[in-house]
N, CA, C and O atoms as a DFTB+ gen file, in Angstrom:
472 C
 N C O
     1  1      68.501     142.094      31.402
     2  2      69.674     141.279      31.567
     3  2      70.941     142.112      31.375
     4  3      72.016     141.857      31.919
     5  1      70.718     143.089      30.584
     6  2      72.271     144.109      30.226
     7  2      72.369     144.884      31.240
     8  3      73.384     145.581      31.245
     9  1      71.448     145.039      32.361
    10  2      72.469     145.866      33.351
    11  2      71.993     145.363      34.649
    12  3      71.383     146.104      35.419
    13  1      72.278     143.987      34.954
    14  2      72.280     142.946      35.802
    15  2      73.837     143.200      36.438
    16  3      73.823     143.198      37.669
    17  1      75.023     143.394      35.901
    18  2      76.079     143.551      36.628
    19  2      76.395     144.918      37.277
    20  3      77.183     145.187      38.185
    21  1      75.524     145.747      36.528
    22  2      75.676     147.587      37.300
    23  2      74.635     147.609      38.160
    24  3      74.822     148.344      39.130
    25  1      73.498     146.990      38.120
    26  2      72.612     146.652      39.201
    27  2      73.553     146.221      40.506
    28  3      73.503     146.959      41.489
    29  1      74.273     145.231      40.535
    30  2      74.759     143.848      41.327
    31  2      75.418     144.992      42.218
    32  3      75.230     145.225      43.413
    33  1      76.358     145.729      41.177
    34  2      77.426     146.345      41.599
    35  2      76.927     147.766      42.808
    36  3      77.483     148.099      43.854
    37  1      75.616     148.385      42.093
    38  2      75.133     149.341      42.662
    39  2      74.154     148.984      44.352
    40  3      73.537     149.907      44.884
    41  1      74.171     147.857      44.850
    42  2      73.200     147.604      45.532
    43  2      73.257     148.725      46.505
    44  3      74.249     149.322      46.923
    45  1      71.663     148.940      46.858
    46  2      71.694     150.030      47.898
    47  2      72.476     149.946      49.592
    48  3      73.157     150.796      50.164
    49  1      72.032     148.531      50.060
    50  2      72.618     148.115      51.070
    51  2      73.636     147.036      51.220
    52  3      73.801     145.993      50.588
    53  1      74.145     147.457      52.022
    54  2      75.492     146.455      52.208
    55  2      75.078     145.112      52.539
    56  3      74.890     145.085      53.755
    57  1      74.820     143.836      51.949
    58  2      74.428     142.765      52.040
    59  2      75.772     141.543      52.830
    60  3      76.967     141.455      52.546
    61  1      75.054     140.850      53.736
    62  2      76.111     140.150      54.771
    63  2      76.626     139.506      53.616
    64  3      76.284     139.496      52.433
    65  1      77.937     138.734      54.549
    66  2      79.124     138.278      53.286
    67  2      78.667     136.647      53.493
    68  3      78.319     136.004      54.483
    69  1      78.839     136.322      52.113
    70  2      78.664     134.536      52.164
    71  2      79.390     134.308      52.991
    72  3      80.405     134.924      53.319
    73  1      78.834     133.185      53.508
    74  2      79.961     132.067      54.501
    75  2      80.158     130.998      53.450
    76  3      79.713     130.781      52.323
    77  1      80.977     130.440      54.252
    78  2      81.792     129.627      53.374
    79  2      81.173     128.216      53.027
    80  3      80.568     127.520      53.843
    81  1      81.470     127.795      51.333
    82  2      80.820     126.586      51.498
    83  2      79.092     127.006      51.216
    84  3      78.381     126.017      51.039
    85  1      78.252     128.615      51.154
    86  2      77.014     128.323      51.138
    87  2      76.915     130.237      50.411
    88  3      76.468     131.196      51.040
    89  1      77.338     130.259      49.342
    90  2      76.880     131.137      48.614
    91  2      75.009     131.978      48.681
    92  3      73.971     131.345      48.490
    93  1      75.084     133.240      48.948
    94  2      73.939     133.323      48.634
    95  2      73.172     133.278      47.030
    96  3      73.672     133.186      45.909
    97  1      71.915     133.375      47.436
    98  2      71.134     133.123      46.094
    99  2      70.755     134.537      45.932
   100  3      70.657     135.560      46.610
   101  1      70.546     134.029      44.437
   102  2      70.318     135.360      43.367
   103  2      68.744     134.920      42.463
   104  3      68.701     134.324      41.387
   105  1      67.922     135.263      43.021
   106  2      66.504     134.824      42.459
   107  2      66.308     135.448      41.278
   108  3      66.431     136.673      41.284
   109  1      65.957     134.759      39.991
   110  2      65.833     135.848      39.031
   111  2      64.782     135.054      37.673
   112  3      65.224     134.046      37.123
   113  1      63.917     135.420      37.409
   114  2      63.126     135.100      35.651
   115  2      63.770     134.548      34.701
   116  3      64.937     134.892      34.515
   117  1      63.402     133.949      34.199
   118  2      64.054     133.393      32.959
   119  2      64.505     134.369      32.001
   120  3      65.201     133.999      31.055
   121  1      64.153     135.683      32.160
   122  2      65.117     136.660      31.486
   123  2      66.963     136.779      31.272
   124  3      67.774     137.418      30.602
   125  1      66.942     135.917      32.116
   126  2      68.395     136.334      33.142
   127  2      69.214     134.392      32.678
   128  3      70.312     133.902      32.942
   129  1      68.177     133.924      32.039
   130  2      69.338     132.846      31.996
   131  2      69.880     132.617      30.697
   132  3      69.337     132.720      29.597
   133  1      71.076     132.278      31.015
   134  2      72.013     131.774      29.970
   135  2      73.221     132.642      30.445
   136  3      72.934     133.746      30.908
   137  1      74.812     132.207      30.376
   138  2      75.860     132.448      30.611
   139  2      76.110     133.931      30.843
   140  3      76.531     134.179      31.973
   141  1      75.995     134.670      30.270
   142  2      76.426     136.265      30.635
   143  2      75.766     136.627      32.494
   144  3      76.500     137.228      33.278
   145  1      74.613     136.238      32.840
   146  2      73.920     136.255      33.545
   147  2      74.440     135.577      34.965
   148  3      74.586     136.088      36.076
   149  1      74.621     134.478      34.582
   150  2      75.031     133.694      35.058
   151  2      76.492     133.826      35.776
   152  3      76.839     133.557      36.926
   153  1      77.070     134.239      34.882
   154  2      78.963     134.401      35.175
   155  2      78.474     135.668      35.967
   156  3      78.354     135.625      37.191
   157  1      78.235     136.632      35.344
   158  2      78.012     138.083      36.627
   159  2      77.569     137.663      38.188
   160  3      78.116     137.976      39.246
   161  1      76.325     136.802      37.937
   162  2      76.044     136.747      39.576
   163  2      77.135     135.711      40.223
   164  3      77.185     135.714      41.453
   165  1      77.969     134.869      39.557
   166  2      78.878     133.937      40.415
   167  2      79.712     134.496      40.837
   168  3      79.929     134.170      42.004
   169  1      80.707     135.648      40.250
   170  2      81.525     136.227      40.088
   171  2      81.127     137.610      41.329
   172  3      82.121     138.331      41.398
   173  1      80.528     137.880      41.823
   174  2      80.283     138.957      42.849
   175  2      79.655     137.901      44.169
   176  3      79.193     138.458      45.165
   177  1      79.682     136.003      44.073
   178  2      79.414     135.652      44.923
   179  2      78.220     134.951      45.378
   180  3      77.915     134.383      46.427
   181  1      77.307     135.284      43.635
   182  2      75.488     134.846      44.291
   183  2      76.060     133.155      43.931
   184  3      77.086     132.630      43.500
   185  1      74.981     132.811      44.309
   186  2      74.427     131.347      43.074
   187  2      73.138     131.402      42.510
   188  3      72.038     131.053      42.939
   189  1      73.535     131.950      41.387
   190  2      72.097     131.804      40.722
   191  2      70.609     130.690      40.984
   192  3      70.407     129.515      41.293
   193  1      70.090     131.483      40.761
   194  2      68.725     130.586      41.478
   195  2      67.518     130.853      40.498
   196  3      66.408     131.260      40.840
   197  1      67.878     130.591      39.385
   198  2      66.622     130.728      37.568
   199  2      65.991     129.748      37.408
   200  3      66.484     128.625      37.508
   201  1      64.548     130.020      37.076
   202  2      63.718     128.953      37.446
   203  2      62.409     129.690      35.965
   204  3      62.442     130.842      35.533
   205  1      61.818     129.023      35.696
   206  2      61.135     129.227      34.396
   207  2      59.249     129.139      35.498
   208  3      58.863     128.191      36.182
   209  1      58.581     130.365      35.268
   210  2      57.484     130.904      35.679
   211  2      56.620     129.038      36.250
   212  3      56.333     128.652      37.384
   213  1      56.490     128.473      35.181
   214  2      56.309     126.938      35.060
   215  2      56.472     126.271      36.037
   216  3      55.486     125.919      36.685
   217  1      58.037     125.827      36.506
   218  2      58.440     125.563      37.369
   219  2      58.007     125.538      39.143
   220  3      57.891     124.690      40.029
   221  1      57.831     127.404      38.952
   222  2      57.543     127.725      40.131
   223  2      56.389     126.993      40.629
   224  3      56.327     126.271      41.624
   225  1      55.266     127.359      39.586
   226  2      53.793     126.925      39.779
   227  2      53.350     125.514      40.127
   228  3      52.415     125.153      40.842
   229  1      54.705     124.437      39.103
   230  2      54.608     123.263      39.791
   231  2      54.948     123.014      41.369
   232  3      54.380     122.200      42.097
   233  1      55.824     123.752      41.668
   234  2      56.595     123.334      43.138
   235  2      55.725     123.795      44.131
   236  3      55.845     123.500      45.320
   237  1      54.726     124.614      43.601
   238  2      53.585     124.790      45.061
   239  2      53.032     123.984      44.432
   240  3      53.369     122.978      45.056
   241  1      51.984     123.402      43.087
   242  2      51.037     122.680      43.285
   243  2      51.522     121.274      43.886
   244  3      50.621     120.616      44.406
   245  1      52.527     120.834      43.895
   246  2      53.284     119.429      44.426
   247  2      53.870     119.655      45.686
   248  3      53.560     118.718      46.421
   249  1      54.574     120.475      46.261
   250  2      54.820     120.276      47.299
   251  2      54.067     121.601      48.375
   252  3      54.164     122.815      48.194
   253  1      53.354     120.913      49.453
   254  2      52.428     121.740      50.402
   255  2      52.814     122.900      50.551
   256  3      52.093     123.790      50.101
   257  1      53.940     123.218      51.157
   258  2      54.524     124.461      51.936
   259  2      55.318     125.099      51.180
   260  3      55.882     126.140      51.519
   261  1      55.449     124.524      50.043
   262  2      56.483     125.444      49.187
   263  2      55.822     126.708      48.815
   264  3      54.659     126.819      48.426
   265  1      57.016     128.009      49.037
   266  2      56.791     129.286      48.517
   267  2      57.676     129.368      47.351
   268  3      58.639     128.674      47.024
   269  1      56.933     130.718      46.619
   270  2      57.558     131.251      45.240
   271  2      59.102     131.921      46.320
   272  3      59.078     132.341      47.477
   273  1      60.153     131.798      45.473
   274  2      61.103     132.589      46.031
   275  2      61.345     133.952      44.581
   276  3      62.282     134.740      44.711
   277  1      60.631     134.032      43.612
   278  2      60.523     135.156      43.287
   279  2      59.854     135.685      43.218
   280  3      58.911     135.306      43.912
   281  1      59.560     137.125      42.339
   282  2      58.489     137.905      41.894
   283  2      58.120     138.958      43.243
   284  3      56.962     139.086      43.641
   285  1      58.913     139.447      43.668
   286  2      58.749     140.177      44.839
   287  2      58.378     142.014      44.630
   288  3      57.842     142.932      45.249
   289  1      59.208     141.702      43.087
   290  2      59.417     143.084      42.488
   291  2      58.023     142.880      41.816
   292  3      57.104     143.531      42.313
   293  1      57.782     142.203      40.930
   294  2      56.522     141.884      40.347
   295  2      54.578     142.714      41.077
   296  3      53.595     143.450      40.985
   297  1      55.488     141.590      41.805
   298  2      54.169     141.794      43.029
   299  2      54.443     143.647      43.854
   300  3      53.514     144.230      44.413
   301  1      55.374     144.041      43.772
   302  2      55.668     144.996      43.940
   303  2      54.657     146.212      42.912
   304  3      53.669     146.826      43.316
   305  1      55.252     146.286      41.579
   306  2      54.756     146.768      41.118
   307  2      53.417     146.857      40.682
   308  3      52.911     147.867      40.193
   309  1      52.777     145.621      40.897
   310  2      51.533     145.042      40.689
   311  2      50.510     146.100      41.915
   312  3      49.409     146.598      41.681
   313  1      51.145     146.177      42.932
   314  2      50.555     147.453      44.330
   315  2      50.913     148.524      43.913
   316  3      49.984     149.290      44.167
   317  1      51.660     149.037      43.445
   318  2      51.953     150.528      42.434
   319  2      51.202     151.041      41.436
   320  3      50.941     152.212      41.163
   321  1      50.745     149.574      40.699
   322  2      49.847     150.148      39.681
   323  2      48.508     150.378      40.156
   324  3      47.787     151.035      39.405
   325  1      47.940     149.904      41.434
   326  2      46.699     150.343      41.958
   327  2      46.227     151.159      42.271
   328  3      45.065     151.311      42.649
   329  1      47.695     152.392      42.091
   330  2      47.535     153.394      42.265
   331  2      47.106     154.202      40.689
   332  3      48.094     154.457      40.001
   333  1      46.211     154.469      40.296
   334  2      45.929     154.945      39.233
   335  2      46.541     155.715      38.583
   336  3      47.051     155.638      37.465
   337  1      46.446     157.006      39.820
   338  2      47.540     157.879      39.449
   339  2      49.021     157.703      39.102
   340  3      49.724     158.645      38.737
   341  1      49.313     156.857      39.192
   342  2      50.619     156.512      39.493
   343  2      50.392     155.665      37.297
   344  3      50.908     156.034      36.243
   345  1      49.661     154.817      37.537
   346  2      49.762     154.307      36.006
   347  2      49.810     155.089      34.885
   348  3      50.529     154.853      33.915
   349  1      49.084     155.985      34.990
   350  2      48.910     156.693      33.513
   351  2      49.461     157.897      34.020
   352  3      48.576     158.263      34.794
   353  1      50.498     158.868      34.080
   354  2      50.783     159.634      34.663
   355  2      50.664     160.798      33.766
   356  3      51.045     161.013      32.616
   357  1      50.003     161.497      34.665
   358  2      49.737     163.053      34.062
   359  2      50.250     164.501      34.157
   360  3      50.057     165.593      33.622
   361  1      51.114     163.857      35.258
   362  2      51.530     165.019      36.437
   363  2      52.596     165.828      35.355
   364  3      53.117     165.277      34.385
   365  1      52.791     167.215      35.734
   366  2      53.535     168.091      34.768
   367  2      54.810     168.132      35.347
   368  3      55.557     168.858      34.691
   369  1      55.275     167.691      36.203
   370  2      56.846     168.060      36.826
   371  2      57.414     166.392      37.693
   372  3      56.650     165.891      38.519
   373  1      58.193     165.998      37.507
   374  2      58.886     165.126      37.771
   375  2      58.394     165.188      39.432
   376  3      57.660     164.257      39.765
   377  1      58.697     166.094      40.389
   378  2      58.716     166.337      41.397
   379  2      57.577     165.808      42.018
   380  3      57.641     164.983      42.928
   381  1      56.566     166.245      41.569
   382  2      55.173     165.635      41.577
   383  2      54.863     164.342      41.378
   384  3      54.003     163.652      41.924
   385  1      55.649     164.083      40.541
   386  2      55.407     162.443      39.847
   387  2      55.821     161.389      41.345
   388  3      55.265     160.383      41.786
   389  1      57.357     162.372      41.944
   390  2      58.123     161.466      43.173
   391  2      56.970     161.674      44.246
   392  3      56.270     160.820      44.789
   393  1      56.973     162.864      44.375
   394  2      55.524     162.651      45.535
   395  2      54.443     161.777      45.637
   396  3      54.124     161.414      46.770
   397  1      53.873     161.405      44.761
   398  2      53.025     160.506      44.562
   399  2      52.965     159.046      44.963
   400  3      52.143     158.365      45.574
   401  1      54.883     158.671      44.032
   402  2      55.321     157.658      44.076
   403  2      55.833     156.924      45.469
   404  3      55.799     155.717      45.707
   405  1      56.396     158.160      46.462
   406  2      56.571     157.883      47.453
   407  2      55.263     157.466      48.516
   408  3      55.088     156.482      49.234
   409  1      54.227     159.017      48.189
   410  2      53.353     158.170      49.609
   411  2      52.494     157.067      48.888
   412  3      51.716     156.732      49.781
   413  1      52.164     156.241      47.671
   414  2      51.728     155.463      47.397
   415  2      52.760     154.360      48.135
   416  3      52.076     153.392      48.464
   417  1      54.122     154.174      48.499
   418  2      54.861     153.333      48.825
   419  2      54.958     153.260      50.125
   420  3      55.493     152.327      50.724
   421  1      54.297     154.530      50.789
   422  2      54.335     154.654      52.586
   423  2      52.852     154.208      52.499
   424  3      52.659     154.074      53.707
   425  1      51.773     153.912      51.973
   426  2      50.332     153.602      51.705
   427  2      50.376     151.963      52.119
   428  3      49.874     151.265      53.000
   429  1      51.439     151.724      50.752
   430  2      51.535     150.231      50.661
   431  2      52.303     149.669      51.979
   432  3      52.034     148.590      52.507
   433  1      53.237     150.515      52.396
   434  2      54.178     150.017      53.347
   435  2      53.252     149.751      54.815
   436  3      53.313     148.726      55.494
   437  1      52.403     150.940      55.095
   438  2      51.159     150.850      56.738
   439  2      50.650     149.780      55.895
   440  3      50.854     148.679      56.407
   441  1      50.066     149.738      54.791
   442  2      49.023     148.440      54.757
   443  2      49.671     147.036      55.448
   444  3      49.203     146.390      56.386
   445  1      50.675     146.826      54.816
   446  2      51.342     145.844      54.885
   447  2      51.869     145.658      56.588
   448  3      51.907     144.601      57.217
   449  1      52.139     146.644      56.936
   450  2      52.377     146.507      58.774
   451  2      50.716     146.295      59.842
   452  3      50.447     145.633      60.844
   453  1      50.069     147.080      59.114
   454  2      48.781     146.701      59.624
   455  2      48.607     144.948      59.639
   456  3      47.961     144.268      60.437
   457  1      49.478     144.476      58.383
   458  2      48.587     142.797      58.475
   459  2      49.072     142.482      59.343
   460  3      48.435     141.918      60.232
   461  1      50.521     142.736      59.452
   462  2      51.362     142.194      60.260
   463  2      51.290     142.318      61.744
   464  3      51.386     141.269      62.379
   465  1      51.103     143.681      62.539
   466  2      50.818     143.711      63.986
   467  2      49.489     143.942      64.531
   468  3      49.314     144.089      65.741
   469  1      48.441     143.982      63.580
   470  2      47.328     144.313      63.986
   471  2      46.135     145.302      63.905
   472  3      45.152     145.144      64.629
């Protein structure tokens, strides 16, 4: 939660500008709620969108088609750690460590296009 506004501030890509009247959303864990959190993402434009793990789980078991709108990073890292190597790291030089980290992420990235075109 303490570096939710140098995050906000640092984003890698230039994200389209709200239109008016329909703020984008800012998906985030219950880590992130309560006022400090809150004022940062209004204030650069999001609308917060905090929802308690609970929550989520009800809104698919009750409504059919509903998706999680978080945990993207989660699930992210959750394919990172399958990489073994990558969990317990042994490697002696940083450099090594990025190599790894990267083609485990070009690994995950073909898998993921494979579902998608075939």
């Amino acid at each position: 939660m303490k570096l939710l506004t140098v995050t906000l501030d640092r984003l890698a890509c230039k994200r389209p500008k709200p239109r008016k009247g329909r703020p984008q959303r800012l998906c985030a864990d219950a880590g992130y709620k309560g006022d400090p959190a809150r004022k940062a993402a209004m204030a650069r434009g999001y609308r917060p969108h905090i929802k308690q793990r609970k929550e989520e789980t009800d809104a698919k078991r009750n409504k059919p088609g509903h998706k999680a709108m978080r945990w993207v990073v989660e699930r992210t890292h959750s394919w990172l750690n399958r990489f073994r190597k990558l969990l317990v790291s042994f490697e002696k030089t940083e450099a090594s460590f990025v190599v790894l980290l990267n083609l485990a992420a070009a690994l995950i990235s073909w898998r993921q296009t494979t579902i998608i075109y075939g």
